[in-house]
N, C-alpha and C positions, 0 to 999 in steps of 0.2 A: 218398100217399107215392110219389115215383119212384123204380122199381126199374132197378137197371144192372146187367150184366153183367161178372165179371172172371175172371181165372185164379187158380187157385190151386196152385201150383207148390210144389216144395219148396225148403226155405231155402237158401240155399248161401253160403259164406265172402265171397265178391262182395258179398254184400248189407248188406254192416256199416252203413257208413256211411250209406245211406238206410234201416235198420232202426233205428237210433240216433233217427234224426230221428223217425221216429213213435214208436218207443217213447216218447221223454219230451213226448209229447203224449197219446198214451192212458195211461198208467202212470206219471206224474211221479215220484210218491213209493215208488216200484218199478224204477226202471230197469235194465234186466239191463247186467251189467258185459260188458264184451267178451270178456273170458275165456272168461265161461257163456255166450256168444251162442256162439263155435264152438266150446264145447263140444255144446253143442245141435246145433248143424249136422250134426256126428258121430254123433249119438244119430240113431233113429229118431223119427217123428212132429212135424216140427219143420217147419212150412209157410207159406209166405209170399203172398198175396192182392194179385196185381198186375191194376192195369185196362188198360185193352186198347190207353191211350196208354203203356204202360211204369214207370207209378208206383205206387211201392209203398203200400198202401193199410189194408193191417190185416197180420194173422198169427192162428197156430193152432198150439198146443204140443199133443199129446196121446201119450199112454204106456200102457203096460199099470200094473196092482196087482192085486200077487198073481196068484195061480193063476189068477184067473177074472175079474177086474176089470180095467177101464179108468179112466184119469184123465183130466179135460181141464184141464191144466194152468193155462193162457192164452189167451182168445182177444179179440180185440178190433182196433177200425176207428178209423182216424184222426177226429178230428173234421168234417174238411172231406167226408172219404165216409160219415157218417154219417145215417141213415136214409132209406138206398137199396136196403136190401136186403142188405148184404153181412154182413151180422152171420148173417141168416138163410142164406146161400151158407155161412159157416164152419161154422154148426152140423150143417148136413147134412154136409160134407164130415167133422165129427168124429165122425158116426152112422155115416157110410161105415166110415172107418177104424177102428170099435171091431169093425163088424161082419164085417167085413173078417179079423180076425185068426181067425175059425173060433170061437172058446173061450172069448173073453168074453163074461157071462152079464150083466154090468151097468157102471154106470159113475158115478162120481163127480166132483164141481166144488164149486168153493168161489167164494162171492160175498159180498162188502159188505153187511152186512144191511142196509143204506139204499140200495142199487143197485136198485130197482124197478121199471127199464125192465131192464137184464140180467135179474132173476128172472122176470121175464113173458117173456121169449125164450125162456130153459130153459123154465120151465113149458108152455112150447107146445110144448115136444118132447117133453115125461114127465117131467122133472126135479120131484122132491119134495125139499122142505125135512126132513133126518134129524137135526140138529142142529146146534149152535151150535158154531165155533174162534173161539181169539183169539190175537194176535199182541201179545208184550209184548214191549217192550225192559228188560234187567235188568242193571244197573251193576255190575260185579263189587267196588267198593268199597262196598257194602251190605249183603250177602250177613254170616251170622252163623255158618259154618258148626260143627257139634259133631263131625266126625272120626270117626262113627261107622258112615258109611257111605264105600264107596270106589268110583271110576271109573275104566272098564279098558277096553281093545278088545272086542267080543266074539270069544267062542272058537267055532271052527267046530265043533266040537260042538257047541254052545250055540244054535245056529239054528235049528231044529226048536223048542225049548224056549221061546226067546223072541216067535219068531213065534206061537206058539197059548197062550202069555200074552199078547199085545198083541197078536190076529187084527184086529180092526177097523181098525188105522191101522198097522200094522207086521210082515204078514205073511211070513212064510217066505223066501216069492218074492222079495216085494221086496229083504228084507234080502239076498239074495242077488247079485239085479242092481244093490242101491245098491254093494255092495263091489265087483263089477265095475267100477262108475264111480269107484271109488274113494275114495268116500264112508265117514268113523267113522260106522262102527256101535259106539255105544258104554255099555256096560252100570251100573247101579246094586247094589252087591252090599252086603249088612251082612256083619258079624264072621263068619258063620255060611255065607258063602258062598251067601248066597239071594238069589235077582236080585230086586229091588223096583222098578228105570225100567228104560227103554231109551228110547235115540234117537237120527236120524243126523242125523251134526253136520256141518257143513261149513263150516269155519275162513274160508274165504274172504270170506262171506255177512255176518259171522259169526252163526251160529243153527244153530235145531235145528228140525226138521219131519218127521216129527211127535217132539213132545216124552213120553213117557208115564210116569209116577211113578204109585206104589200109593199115597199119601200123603205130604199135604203137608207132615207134619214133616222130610220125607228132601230137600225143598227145596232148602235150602242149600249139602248138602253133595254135591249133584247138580252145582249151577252151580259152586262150589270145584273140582268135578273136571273140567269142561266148561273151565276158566280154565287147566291146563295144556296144553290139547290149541290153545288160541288164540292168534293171531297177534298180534305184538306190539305191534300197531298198533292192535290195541280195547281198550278198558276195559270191554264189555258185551256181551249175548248175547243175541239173539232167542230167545226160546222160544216155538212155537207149539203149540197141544194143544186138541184137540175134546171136549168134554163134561165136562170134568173143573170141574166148577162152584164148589168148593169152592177151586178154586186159581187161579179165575179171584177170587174174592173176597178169597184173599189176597194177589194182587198188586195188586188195587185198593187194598186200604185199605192199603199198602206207598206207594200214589204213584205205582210204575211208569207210562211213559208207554204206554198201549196205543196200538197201532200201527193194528191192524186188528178189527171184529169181525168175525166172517164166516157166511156160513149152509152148511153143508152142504149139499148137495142130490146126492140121488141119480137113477138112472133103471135101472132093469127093461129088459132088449133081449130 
C-alpha cells in the first residue's frame, strides 16, 4: 500500500461545494444537507483533509458526549485517495483531538456491521465492538397510536432527571449542548407525569438520534408526538436507537425499511 502525505485543516464555509462532491462519493446514501454542512463549520471538530495539490480528499467530524466522552461522528476518504494511508492520518488526528480536550476518558463511533475494512481501522486503534444501533425509517401513516402517552419539550428541570435515566446514549451534557444547537429535546410522559422516552429530534433530518423508549408498547404514541414537532414536507421519521432489541424486532416484522444496521464500538484513552 502507498502511503501519501496530506493536511488536515479545519472545515470552513469556502469548502461547500468541493465537500458536496466527495460527500456523495463516500456517503451516497447520507449526504449532509448544506444547511448541516455550515452548521458544522460553526460547531467545533469539523475537519477537512486536503492533499498537498489543493484537493479535497476525505473529512473528520468529531464532538465531545457527555461529561467525559467523545464522538467520532464521520470520518471517511474519497474513493480515488483510498488506501494510501489517509484514513489512518484521520484516525490519529481524531485521537489527537479527543485527547486534546484534557477530560475525555473515552470515546465512541458507530459502523455498518458489514464495513470490515472501517472495523479493522478502528480496531487498530482500540475500538471494541459495545453493541448493536439500527436506523429505521417509520411512515407516520402506519403508526396506531392509543393517546395514552404524550410528547412535550423537555423541562429544564428535567435534565439531570432524564440524562441519568438515558446515561448511555443521552446524557446530561449532551442534552444540554444539543439545546444549545437548538436541537428538540423532546420527552415521552404517561397520564401520571412519568417520563418513559426521550430523544433529540431534529425536524430538518427528519429523525431522531438517539431515540430511547422504556417499552415498546409506548411506540406509537411516541412517533404521533414526534409527527407534530415535523416539517411538512415528510410523511416519516428516522428513529435510531442502540440495544433495544426488542424494538428492533418490532419494526422488522412491522416491514419498516431499515436503513442502517450499525456496530457500536468503543475505545478506552
Amino acid at each position: 500500500m502507498t502511503s501519501i502525505r496530506a493536511t488536515i485543516r479545519s472545515m470552513s464555509a469556502d469548502d461547500w461545494d468541493a465537500f458536496y462532491q466527495i460527500d456523495q462519493d463516500i456517503f451516497p446514501e447520507d449526504m449532509m444537507r448544506e444547511v448541516t454542512f455550515r452548521e458544522r463549520v460553526e460547531a467545533e471538530g469539523f475537519f477537512a483533509l486536503e492533499t498537498n495539490d489543493g484537493k479535497l480528499a476525505g473529512y473528520l467530524i468529531v464532538s465531545r458526549f457527555g461529561e467525559s466522552g467523545g464522538h467520532l461522528g464521520r470520518i471517511g476518504v474519497a474513493r480515488a485517495f483510498q488506501r494510501q494511508g489517509l484514513g489512518t492520518q484521520l484516525m490519529r488526528r481524531a485521537i489527537e483531538w479527543f485527547k486534546a480536550q484534557g477530560d475525555i476518558t473515552h470515546a465512541y463511533l458507530y459502523t455498518q456491521h458489514d464495513n470490515h475494512p472501517a472495523q479493522s481501522l478502528y480496531k487498530r486503534f482500540g475500538f471494541k465492538v459495545v453493541g448493536t444501533t439500527w436506523h429505521y425509517f417509520v411512515p407516520f401513516d402506519t403508526i396506531k397510536p392509543t393517546h395514552k402517552y404524550t410528547c412535550q419539550p423537555i423541562l429544564p428541570e428535567e435534565i439531570e432527571r432524564v440524562g441519568a435515566q438515558y446515561e448511555a446514549n443521552l446524557p446530561a451534557a449532551s442534552i444540554r449542548r444539543f439545546l444549545e444547537r437548538e436541537f428538540l429535546i423532546l420527552t415521552l410522559k404517561d397520564k401520571e407525569g412519568r417520563i418513559v422516552g426521550a430523544c433529540r429530534y431534529s425536524p430538518k433530518f427528519p429523525g431522531c438520534f438517539p431515540f430511547e423508549i422504556d417499552d415498546v408498547e409506548y411506540f406509537d404514541d411516541f412517533i404521533q408526538g414526534l409527527r407534530a414537532y415535523s416539517l411538512p414536507a415528510f410523511d416519516y421519521v428516522r428513529v435510531t436507537f442502540t440495544e433495544n432489541h426488542e424494538l428492533a424486532q418490532l419494526l422488522e416484522a412491522r416491514q419498516y425499511k431499515l436503513h442502517h444496521r450499525l456496530f457500536q464500538m468503543r475505545l478506552e484513552l
